[in-house]
N, C-alpha and C positions, 0 to 999 in steps of 0.2 A: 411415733409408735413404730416401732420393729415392722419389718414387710414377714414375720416368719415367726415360726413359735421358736422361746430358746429351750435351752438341756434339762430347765429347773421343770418347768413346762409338762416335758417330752415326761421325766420321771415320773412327775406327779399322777400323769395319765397311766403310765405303766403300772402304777401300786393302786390306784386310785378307780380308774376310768373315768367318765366323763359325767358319771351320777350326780356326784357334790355339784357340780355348775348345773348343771340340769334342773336342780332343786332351787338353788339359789336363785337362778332366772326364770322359773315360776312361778315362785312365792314369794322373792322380793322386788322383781324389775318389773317383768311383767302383768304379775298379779293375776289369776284367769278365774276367779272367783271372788266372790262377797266376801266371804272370811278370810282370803289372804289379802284381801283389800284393806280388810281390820288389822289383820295382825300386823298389817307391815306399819300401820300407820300408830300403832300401840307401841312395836316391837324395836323401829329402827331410829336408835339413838346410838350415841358412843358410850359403850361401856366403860372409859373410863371417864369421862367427862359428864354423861349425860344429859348431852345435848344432839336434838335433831338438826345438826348443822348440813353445810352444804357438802359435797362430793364426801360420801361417807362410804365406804368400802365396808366388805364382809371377806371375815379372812374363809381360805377352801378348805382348809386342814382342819379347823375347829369352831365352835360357836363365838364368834367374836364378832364384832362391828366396830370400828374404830374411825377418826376422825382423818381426813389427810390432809389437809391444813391445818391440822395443828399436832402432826403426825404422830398420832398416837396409833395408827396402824402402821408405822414403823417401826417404832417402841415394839409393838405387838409381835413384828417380824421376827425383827431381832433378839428379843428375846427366847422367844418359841421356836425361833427359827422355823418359822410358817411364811415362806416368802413368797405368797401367793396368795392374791386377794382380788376380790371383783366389785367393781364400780356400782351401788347400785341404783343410778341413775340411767346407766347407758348399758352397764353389761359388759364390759373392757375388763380385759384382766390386767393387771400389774404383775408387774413381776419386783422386787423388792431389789434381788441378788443382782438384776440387769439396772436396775435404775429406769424402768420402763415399760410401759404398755408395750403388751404382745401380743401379736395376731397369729389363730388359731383356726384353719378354716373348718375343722370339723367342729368346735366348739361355735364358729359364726353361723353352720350351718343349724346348730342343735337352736340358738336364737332365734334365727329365721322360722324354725318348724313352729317353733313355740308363740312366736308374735303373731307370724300368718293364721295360726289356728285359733286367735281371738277373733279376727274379724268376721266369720260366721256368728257370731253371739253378740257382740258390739256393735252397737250404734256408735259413725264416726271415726271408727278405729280403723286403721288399713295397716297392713304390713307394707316392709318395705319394699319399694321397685326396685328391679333389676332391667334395665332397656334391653330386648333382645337384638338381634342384628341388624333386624330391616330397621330399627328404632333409632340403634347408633348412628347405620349413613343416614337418615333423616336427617338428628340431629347435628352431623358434621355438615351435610349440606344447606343448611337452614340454623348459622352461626349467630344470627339477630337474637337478643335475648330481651324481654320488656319486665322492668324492674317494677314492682309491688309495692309502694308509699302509700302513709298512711292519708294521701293527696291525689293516689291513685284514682282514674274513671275506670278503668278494664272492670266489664261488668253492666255498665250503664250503656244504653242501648233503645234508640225507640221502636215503634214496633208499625206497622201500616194500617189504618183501618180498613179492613177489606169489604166493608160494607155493614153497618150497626156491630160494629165485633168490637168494639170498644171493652165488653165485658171481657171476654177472654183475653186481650190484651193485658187488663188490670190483673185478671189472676195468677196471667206469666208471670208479669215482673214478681210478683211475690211469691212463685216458686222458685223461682230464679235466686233470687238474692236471699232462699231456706238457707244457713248456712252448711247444713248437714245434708242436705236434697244438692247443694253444690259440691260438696266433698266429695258425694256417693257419685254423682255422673261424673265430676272432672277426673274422677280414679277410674273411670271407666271398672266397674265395679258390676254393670249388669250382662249378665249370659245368654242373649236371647236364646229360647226354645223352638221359633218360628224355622228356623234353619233359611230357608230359602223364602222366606214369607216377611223380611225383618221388615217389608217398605209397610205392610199393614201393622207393625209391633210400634205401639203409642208411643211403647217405656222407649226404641229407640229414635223416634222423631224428638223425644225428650233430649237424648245424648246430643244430637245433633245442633240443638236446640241450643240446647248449656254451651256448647261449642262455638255457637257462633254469637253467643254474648260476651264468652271470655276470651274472644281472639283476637281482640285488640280495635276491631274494626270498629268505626263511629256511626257510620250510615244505618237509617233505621233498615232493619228486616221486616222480610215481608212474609208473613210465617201462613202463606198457604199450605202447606204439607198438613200442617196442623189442624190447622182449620178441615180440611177435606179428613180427615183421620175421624176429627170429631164427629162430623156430620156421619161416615161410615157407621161408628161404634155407640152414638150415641143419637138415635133418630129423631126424637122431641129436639131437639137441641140445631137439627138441619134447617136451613134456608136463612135470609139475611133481616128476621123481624127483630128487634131487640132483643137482647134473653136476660132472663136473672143471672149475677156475678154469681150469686149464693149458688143458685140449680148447678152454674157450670162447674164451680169448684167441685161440689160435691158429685160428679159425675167424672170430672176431669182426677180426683182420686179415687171414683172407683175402677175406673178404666187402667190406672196405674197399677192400683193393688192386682188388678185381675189380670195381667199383664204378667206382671212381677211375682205372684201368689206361686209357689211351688219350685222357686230358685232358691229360696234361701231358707228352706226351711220350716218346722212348726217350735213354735214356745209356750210353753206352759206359764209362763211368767206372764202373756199379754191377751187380754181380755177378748182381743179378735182370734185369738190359736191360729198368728200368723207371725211370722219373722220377716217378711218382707219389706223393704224401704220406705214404703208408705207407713206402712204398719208400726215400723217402729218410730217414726214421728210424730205420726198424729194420732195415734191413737189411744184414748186416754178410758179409763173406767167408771161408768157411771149408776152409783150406788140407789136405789128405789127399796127405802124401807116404808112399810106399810103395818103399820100399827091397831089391834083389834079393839077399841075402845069398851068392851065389854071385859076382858083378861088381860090386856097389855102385852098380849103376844107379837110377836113381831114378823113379818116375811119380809125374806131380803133376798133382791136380786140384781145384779151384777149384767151393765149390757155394756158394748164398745161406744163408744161416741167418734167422729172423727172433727166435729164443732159442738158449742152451744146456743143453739137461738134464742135471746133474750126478748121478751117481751117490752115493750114502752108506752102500749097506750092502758089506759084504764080498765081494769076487770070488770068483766061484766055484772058481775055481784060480788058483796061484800059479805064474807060471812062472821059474825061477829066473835066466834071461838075460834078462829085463828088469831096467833098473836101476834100481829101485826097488820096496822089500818091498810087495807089494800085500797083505801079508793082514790089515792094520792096517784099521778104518775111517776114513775122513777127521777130521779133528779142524776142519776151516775151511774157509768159502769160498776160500782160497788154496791147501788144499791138495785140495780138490776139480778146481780149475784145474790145480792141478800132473796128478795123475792123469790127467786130461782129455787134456793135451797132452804128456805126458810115451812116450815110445818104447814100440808092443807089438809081442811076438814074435807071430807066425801060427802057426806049428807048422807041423807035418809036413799034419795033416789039412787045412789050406786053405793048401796053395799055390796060388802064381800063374804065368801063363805070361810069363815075364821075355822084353820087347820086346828087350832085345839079347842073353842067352842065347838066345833062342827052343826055351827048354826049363821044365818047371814047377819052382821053385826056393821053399826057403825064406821068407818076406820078412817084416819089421820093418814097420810101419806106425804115423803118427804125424800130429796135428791141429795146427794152429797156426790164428792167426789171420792170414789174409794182409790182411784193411778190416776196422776197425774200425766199427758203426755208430753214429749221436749214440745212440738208446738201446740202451742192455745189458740183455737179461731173461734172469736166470738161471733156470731150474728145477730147485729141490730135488725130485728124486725121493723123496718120502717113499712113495709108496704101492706097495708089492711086489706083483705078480700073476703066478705058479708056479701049476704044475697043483695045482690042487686044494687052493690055498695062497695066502691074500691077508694080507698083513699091514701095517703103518703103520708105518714108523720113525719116531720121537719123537726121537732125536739132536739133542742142542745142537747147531748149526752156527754157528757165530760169526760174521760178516760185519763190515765196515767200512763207516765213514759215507764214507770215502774210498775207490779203486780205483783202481790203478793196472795197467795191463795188459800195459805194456811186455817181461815176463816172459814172458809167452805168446804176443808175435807172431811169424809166422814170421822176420821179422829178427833177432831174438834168436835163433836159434838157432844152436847150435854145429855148421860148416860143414865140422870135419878129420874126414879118413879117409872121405871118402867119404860122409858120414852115416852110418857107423854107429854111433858114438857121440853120437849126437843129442842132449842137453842142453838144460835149459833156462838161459835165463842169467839171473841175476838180482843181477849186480852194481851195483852203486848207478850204475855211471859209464853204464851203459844205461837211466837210467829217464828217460822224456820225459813233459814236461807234458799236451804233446798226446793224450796216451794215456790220462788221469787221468779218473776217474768220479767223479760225487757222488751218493749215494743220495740219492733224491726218494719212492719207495713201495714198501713191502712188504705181499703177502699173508699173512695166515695163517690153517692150516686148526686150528679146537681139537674134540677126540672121536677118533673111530677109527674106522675104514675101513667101515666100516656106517655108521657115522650123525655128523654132524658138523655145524660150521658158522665159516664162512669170517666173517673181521672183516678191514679195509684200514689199514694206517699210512699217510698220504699227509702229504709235507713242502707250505708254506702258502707260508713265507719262506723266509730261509735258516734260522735256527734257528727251527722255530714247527713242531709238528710236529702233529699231528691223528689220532684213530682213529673211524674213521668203521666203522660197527655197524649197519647196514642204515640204518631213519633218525635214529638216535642217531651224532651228531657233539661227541664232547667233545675238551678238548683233553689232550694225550699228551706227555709228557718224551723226552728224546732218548735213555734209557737203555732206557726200557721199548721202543722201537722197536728197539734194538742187541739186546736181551737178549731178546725175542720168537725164536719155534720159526725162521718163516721157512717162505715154501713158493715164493712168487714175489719175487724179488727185481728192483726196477726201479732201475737209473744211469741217468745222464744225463752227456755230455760236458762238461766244465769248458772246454774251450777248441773253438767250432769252424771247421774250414780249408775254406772254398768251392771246391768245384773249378770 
């Protein structure tokens, strides 16, 4: 590539200005929206071939898209003599009349503007670095470099028990090894607002955190900082008696979101009216349609979730118009899901005031998933608490290395009669990619509801799995991870759609 723009270049800008690229690195490189998201994947083939082949060029002069291996944006040059065309993989212009990509630095700056200004909207996405000064002598004086194989440990890491903290132990490693919760720290991506207060700010003991798991170093850490952070911010949760993995997670995410809440923004697109890191992870949309059995009318409403706790022991009653025998216990994560989302009668004793009877009626009540979020944590309720009755269910629950969820969203649900025969659908011609989980980490709790101790399964690579044991890190087969109790179950999105 040229270290400099040439004359074809220079002209072009002169007649032209830098609008055409502008456009082109929007709408087809970048993409900063859903419908250029479509058009480009509708839109970009070679117009004389068409075919969506590799390294396809968009000529600047006219609506063209041509092929350059099989240089039919040459042809294209050449004949139109439009010798100017832009990459639209990477955003590099060619120049035809050079024989050569040309660098441009006001048009690299106009990429820049345009990249960096998705990453406020995207999960995942970052622009590119630039190292500032103090970053470069760093760099030249710290010449060691530690190479990334798909054989890599950088990552893996045990942790200390500081006294019954086994629980939160289990729920680092599995934030830790988030792959999008590792992007966002290792890019160093968060702004503290504390100013002079960062040693009380969670989100950056977190930084530090991610830091000192990816630095190469093997000896376990000793994450007091953390621990003392948590006892601070979260006072049920202080002193060293055992605690739920479940209570911590979900306190150790709300300390993050509320940390985090007001740096990045609000979105209309996410069911918590938050753009924060947390936020745009876990947080998924949980549909409650409630059906008037007298008119078929329906109330529906929309709350955030940041988990699902699935039930495993037996209903306490069975009511016979619901359709499906509850009095079995679940046999699988699938059929826990089913239960989950599957149609409940209310009975007589809790009716509701139906907004278009305007009278108290019967009603059917039922959960779907309206958002999905990138991660899925389920909660096995194993642990039972009844008056004066605490007990542990130990039930096999069987899970999958794969999840698909298409079954559960409220789209799939069966629409006739009003809803009152609410179904879940689960025929093959409704199952979407989009909707597909891969298991990355699971909890589990071994002993019994007195006294126990919590061990992590966390995935490495794609098949390379890990059981990480306070600071005991060995490695783990993918069966003993499948075949494991299960208490926290962690997916992650296979495919994900930027809004």
């Amino acid at each position: 590539m040229s270290g400099f723009g040439c004359q074809h270049l220079s002209a072009f800008k002169a007649d032209n200005g830098t609008k055409p690229y502008r456009i082109i690195h929007s709408n087809f490189i970048v993409c900063n929206s859903e419908e250029a998201r479509r058009r480009k994947a509708k839109s970009c083939i070679c117009h004389t071939c068409r075919v969506s082949g590799p390294r396809l060029h968009s000529c600047m002069s006219c609506v063209y898209f041509g092929c350059f291996g099989a240089r039919h944006i040459h042809d294209h040059a050449r004949t139109k003599r439009h010798y100017l065309s832009v990459d639209l993989t990477y955003g590099a212009v060619y120049c035809l009349a050079c024989g050569d990509y040309v660098y441009d630095s006001e048009l690299e700056d106009i990429a820049r503007e345009v990249t960096n200004g998705m990453t406020h909207t995207r999960v995942g996405v970052h622009g590119s670095w630039s190292p500032t000064y103090t970053e470069v002598q760093l760099l030249q004086q710290n010449p060691k470099r530690r190479k990334i194989s798909e054989h890599s440990t950088i990552g893996l890491r045990g942790l200390i028990n500081l006294g019954n903290t086994c629980f939160m132990n289990c729920i680092v490693q599995a934030l830790t090894h988030t792959p999008l919760l590792r992007d966002y720290f290792l890019a160093d991506k968060h702004n503290c607002k504390m100013l002079n207060e960062s040693q009380i700010c969670l989100v950056c003991e977190m930084c530090r955190l991610f830091q000192e798991f990816y630095c190469g170093v093997r000896t376990p850490h000793i994450p007091y900082r953390l621990l003392h952070l948590v006892w601070t911010h979260a006072r049920h949760l202080a002193g060293y008696e055992q605690q739920d993995a479940h209570e911590f997670l979900i306190a150790a995410l709300d300390l993050l979101h509320r940390h985090c809440k007001g740096t990045n923004g609000m979105s209309s697109s996410n069911p918590h009216h938050c753009n924060c890191i947390i936020d745009q992870i876990f947080t998924g949309g949980l549909q409650s349609d409630v059906t008037c059995q007298q008119c078929n009318n329906v109330s529906t409403t929309i709350d955030p979730f940041w988990d699902i706790s699935l039930d495993l022991g037996r209903p306490p009653d069975s009511d016979p118009r619901n359709h499906v025998d509850e009095s079995e216990e679940p046999t699988s994560l699938m059929e826990c899901l089913r239960r989950f989302t599957r149609p409940e009668h209310l009975g007589s004793s809790a009716k509701i005031k139906c907004s278009k009877c305007h009278s108290y009626q019967e009603s059917t009540k039922q959960l779907t998933m309206k958002k999905l979020p990138v991660v899925a944590c389920f909660h096995l309720k194993r642990f039972e608490h009844s008056t004066g009755y605490h007990k542990k269910i130990s039930t096999f629950i069987p899970f999958p290395e794969e999840l698909d969820m298409t079954p559960f969203m409220s789209s799939s649900r069966n629409n006739n009669n009003g809803y009152r025969t609410q179904v879940i659908q689960e025929s093959s011609s409704s199952l979407s990619c989009s909707n597909k989980y891969s298991l990355f980490a699971v909890v589990n709790h071994l002993g019994t509801i007195e006294s126990g101790h919590y061990t992590c399964f966390i995935r490495q690579h794609k098949d390379q799995w890990f059981k990480c044991d306070d600071h005991l890190i060995t490695r783990a087969m993918q069966h003993e991870v499948i075949m494991s109790e299960g208490y926290l179950l962690f997916y992650h999105k296979q495919i994900l759609e930027y809004q």
